[in-house]
Backbone as numpy.savetxt, mean C-alpha at the origin, in Angstrom:
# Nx Ny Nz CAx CAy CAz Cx Cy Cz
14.99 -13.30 -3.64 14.06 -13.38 -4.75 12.88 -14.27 -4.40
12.78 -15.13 -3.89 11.96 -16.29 -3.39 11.08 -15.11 -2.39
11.57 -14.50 -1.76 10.39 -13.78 -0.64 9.76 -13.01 -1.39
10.24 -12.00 -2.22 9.34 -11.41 -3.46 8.61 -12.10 -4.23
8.86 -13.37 -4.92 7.92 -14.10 -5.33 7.10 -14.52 -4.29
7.32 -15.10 -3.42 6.28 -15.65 -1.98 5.32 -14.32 -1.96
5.66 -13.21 -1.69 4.74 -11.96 -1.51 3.66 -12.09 -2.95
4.50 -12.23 -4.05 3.63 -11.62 -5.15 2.55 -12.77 -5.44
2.79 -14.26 -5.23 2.28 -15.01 -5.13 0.54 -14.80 -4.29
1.03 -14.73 -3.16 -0.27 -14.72 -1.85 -1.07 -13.43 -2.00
-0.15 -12.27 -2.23 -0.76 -11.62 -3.09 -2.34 -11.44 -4.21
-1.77 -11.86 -5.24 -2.39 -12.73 -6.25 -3.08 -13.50 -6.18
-2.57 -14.32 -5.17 -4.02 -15.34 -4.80 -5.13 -14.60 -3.78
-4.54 -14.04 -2.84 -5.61 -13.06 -2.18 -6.51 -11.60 -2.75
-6.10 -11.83 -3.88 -7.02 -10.78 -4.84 -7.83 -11.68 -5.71
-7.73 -12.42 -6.11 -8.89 -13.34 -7.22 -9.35 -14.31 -6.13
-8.94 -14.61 -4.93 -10.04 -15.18 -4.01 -11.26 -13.70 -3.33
-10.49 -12.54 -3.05 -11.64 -11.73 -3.09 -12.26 -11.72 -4.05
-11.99 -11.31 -5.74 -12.57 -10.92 -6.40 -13.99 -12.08 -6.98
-13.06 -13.55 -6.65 -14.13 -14.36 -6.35 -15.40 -14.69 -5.79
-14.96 -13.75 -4.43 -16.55 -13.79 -4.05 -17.18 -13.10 -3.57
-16.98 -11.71 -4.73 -17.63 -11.09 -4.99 -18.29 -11.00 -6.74
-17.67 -11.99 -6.83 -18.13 -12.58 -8.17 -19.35 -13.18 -8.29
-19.34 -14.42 -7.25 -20.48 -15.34 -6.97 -21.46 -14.61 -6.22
-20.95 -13.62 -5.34 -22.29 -12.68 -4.38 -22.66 -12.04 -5.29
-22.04 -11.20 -6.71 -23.20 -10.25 -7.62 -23.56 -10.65 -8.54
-23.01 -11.71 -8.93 -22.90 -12.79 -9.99 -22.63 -11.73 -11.85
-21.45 -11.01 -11.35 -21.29 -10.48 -12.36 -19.60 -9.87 -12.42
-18.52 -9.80 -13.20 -17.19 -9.35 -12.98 -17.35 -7.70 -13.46
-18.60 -7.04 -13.12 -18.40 -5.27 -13.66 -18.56 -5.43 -12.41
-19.87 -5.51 -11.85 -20.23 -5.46 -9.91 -19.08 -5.92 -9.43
-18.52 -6.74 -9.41 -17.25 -7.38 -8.56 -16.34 -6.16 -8.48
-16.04 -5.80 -9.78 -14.92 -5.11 -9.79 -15.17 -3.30 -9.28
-16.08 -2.89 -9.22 -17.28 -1.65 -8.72 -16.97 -1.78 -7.26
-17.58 -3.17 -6.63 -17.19 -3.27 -4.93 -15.62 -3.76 -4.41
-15.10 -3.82 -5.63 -13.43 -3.93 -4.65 -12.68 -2.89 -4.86
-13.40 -1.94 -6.15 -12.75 -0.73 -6.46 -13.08 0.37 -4.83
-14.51 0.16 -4.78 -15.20 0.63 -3.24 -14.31 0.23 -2.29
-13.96 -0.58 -2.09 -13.52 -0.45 -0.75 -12.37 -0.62 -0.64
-11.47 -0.49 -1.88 -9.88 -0.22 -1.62 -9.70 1.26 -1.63
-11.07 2.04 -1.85 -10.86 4.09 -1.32 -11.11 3.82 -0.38
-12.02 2.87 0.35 -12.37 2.88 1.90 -10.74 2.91 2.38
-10.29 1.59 2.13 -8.76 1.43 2.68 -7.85 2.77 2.77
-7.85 3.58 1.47 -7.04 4.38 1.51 -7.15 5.75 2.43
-8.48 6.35 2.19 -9.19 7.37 3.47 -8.94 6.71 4.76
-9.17 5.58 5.07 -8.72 5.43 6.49 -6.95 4.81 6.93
-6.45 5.18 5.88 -5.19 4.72 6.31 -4.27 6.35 6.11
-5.16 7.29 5.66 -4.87 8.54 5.31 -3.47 9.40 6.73
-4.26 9.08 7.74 -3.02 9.37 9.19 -1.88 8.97 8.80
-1.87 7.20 8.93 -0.49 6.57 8.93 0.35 6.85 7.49
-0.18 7.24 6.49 0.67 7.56 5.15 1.48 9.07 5.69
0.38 9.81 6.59 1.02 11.56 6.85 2.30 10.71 7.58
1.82 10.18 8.91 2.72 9.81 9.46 4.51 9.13 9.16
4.06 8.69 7.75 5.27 7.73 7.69 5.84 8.86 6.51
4.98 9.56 6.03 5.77 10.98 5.15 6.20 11.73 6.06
6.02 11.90 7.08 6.64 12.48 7.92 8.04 11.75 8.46
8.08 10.81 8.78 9.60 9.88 8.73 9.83 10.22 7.84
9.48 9.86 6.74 10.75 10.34 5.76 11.56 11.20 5.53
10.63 12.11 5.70 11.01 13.57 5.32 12.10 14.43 6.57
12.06 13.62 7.84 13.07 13.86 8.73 14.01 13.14 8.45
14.19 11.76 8.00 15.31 10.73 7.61 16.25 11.82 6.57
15.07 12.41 5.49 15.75 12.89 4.41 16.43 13.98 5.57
16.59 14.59 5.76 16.72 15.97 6.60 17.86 15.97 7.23
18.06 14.72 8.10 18.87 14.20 8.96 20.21 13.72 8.31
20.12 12.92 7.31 20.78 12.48 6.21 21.29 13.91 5.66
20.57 14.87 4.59 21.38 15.76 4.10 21.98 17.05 5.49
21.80 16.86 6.48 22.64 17.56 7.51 23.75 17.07 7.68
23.74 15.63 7.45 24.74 14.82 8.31 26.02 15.01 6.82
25.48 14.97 5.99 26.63 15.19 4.37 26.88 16.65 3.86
26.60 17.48 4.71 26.46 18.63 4.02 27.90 19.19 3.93
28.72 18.41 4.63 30.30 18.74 4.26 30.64 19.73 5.72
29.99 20.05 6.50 30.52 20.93 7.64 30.68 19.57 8.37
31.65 19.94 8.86 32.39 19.06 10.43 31.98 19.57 11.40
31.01 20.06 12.05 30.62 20.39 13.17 29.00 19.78 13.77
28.42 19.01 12.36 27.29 18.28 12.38 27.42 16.85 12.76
C-alpha cells in the first residue's frame, strides 16, 4: 500500500508542478490546461507502437493461457 501511495503521491506532485508552470508561462489556468491537454495527445500518438505492441502480449498471454486450460491433455 505505501508503494501505491508513493506512486500516487509523485504523481500528483508532478502534475501541479507541470501545471504550474504553465500557469506562470500563460499566466492563466484555461491556457495551462489547453497546453497540457496538447501534449498529453502528443504523448499518446507517439506511444501509439508500444500500446500495439504490448496488446499484442496480451493477447498471446491470453491465447497461451486459454490453450493451456482448455481441458485436452495433449497441450
Amino acid at each position: 500500500m505505501r508503494v501505491i501511495g508513493g506512486l500516487l503521491v509523485v504523481l500528483f506532485v508532478g502534475f501541479v508542478a507541470v501545471l504550474g508552470f504553465y500557469w506562470m508561462r500563460d499566466g492563466s489556468l484555461e491556457s495551462a490546461g489547453r497546453d497540457m491537454d496538447s501534449n498529453l495527445q502528443h504523448i499518446d500518438k507517439t506511444t501509439e507502437p508500444l500500446q500495439e505492441s504490448v496488446k499484442g502480449i496480451g493477447d498471446g498471454v491470453k491465447e497461451t493461457i486459454d490453450n493451456a486450460t482448455d481441458g485436452n491433455d495433449k497441450t
